[in-house]
C-alpha positions in Angstrom: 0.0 0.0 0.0 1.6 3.6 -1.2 1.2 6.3 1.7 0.6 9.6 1.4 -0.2 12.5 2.6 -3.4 15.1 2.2 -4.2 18.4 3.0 -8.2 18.9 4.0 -10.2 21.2 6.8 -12.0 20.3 9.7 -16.0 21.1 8.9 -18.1 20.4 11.7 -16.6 16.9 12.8 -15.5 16.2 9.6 -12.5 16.1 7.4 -12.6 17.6 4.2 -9.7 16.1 1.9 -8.8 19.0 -1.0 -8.2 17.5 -4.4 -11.1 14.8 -4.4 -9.2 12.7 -2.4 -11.0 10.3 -0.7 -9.9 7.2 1.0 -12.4 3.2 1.1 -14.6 3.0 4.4 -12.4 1.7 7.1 -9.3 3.2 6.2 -7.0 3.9 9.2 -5.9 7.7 8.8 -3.9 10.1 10.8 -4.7 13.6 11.6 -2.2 16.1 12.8 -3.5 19.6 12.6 -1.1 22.1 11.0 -1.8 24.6 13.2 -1.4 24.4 16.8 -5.0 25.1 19.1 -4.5 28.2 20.7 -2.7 28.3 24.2 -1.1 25.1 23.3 2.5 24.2 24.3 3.2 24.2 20.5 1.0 27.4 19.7 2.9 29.2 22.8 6.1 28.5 21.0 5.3 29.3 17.5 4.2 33.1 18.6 7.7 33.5 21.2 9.6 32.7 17.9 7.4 34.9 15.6 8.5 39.0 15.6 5.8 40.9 18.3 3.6 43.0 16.2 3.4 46.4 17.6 2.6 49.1 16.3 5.1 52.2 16.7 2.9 53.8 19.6 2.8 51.1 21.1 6.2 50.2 21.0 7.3 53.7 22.2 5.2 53.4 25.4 7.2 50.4 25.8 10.9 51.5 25.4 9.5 54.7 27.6 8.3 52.3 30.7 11.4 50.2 30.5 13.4 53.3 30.8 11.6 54.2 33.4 11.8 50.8 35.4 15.7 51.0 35.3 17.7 51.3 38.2 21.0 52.4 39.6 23.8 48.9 40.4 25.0 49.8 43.1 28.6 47.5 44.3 28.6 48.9 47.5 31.3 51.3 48.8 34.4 51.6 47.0 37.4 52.6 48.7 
């Protein structure tokens, strides 16, 4: 038996193979969804390795309030 793979969408509880593929009764099949559900381990890491999407505002406010959190190292006394 030749395996392959094929794309389709999730409609209702259903898959929907693209291309008129379709597979006899019975046939065992593996689904792995290409995107990850949201707040997923996998979906978490996807977005920390994806670029934030600010806009320049935004991103202002932010370089402003870390500026503003910053404070003095201090060593102790130097002699």
């Amino acid at each position: 038996m030749r395996l392959s793979a094929s794309k389709g969408v999730v409609r209702g509880s259903t898959v929907i193979l693209q291309g008129g593929v379709s597979f006899p009764d019975g046939t065992e099949v593996l689904v792995t969804p290409l995107t990850p559900p949201p707040g997923s381990p996998a979906a978490v890491l996807a977005a920390m390795q994806q670029a934030p999407h600010l806009d320049s505002e935004t991103l202002d406010e932010w370089e402003r309030l870390i500026e503003e959190g910053k404070r003095r190292v201090s060593f102790g006394k130097r002699e």
